[in-house]
C-alpha positions as CSV (number, residue, x, y, z in Angstrom):
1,X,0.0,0.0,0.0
2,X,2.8,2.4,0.8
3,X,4.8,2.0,-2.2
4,X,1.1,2.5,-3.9
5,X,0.9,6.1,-2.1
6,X,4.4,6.7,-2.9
7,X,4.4,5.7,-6.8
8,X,1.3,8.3,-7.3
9,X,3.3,10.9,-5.1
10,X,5.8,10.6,-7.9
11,X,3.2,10.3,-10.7
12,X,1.8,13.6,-9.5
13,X,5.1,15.2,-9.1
14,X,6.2,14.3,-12.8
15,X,2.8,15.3,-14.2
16,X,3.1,18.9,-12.4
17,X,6.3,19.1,-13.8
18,X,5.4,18.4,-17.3
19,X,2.8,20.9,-17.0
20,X,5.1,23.5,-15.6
21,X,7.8,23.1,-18.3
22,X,4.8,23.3,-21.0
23,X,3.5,26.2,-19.8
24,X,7.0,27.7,-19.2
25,X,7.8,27.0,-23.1
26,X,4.4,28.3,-24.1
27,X,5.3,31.4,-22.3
28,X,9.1,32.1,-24.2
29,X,7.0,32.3,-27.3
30,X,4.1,34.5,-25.9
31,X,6.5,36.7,-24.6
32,X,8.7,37.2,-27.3
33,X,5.6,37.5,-29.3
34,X,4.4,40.5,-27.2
35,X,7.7,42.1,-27.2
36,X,7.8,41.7,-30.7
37,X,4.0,43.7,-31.2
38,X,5.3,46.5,-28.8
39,X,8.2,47.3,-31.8
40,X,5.6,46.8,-34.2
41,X,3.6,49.5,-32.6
42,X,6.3,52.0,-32.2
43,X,6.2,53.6,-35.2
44,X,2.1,54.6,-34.8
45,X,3.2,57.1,-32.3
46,X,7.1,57.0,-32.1
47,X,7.0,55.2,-29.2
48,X,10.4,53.3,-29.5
49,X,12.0,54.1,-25.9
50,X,8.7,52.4,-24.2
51,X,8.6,49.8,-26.8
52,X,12.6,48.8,-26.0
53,X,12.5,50.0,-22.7
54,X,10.0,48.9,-20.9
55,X,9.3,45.9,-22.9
56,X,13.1,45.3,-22.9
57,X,13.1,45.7,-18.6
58,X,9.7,43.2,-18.3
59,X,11.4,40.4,-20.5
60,X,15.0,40.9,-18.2
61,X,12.6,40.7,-14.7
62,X,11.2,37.4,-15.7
63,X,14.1,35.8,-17.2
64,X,16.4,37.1,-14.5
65,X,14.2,36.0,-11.6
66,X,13.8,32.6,-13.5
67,X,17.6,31.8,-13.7
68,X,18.3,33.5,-10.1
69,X,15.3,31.2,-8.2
70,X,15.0,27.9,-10.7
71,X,13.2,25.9,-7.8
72,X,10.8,28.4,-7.0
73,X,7.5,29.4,-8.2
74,X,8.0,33.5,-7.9
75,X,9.0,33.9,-12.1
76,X,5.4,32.7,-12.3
77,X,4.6,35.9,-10.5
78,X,6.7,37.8,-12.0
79,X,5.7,36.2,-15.4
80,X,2.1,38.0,-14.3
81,X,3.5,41.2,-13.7
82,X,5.0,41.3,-16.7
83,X,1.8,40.3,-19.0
84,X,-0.1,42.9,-16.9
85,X,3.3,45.5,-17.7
86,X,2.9,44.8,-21.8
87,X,-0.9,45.3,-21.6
88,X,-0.2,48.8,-20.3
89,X,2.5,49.4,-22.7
90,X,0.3,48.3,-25.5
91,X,-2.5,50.7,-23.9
92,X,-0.3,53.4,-23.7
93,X,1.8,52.8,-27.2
94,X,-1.4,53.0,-29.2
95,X,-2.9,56.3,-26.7
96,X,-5.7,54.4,-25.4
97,X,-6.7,52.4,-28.3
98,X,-9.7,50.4,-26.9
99,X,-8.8,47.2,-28.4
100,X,-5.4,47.1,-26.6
101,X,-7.4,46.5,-23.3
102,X,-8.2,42.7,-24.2
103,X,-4.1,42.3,-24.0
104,X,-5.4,41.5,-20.5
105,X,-8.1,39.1,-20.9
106,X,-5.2,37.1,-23.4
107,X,-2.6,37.5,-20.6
108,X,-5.1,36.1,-18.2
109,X,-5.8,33.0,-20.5
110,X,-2.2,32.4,-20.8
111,X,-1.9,31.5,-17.1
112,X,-4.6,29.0,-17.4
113,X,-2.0,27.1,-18.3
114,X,-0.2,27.1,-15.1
115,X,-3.1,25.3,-13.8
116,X,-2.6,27.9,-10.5
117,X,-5.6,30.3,-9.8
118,X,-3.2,32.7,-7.5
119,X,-1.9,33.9,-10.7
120,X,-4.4,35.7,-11.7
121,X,-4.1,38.3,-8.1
122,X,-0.8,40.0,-9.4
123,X,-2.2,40.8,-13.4
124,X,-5.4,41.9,-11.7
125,X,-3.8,44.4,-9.3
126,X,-1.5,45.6,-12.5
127,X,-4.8,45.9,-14.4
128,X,-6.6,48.1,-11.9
129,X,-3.8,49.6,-11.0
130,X,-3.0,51.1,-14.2
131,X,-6.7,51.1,-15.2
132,X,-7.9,53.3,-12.2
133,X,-4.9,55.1,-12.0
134,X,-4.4,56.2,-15.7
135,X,-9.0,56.9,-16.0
136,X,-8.7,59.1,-13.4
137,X,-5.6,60.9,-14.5
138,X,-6.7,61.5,-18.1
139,X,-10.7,62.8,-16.5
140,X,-8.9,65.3,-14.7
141,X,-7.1,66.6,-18.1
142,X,-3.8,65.0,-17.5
143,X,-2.1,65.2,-21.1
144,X,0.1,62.2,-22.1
145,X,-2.0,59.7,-19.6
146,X,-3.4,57.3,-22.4
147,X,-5.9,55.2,-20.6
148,X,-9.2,55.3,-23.7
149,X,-9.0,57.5,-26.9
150,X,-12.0,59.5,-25.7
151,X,-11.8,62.4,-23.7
152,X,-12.9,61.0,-20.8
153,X,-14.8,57.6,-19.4
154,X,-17.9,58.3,-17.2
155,X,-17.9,56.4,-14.0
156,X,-20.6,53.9,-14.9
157,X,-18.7,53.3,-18.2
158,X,-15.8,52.3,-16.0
159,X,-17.4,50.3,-13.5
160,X,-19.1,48.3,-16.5
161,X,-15.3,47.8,-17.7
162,X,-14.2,46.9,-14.2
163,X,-16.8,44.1,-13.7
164,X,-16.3,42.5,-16.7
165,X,-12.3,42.5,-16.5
166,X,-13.4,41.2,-12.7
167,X,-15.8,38.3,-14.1
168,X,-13.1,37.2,-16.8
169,X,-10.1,37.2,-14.2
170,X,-12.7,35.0,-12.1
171,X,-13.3,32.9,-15.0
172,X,-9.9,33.1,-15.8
173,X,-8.6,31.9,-12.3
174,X,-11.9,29.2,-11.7
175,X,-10.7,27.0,-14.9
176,X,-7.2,27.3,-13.5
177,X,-8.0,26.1,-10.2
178,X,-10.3,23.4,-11.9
């Protein structure tokens, strides 16, 4: 019976790790991918600097953290971070473009893979964060703070936008968990 217990300890530990080092794969692709659309979008609005800088800085965070803790779970964290980082470059790259806001539902699908709901907590604080943040700063007339291409989001508008990023993190993080 013990050897029983002990052989599906070690089934269980191999199948985790198989899902870890898929997921970790996926992500060298997705990233590169994302780092790859924030040059793309430079040139809209001559947004080079962001594009290398700050997607530059979010790719040497993850992979920096990954080589420096290899047996820990943190670059996941990170790895959220960072997706919630490129979504508000991409936000801010194309001034507010509407469509760069489902950079976060994508990112949030991405760490389904991870099969670990906790992931979702660090892009969700990024996301309202930035969103909260950058709405209110561009309603009060702030020039440069790129968070929609109007001229300003009405409070209901935003609380619509908040509860439906909020029910597809939730989603996000129950089919993880599941």
């Amino acid at each position: 019976m013990e050897s029983t217990v002990a052989e599906i300890q070690k089934n269980t530990g191999s199948f985790s790790q198989q899902i870890k080092e898929r997921s970790d794969k996926l992500m060298n692709y997705f990233l590169i991918c994302f780092f790859i659309s924030g040059l793309v979008l430079a040139p809209f609005y001559d947004t080079w600097l962001i594009a290398f800088g700050v997607g530059g800085f979010s790719l040497f965070a993850y992979y920096y953290i990954k080589a420096t803790l290899p047996d820990s779970i943190i670059y996941q964290y990170v790895l959220s971070v960072v997706l919630g980082i490129f979504m508000a470059q991409g936000i801010y790259q194309m001034h507010g473009m509407f469509e760069m806001h489902f950079i976060a539902f994508i990112a949030s699908a991405m760490l389904i893979t991870y099969q670990n709901w906790k992931l979702q907590i660090p892009l969700v604080v990024v996301v309202l964060i930035h969103h909260t943040g950058l709405a209110f700063l561009q309603n009060i007339g702030v020039d440069g703070a790129y968070f929609t291409q109007l001229n300003g989001v009405e409070l209901t508008s935003f609380i619509i936008h908040i509860i439906l990023a909020a029910l597809i993190f939730f989603i996000c993080g129950l089919w993880s968990y599941l």
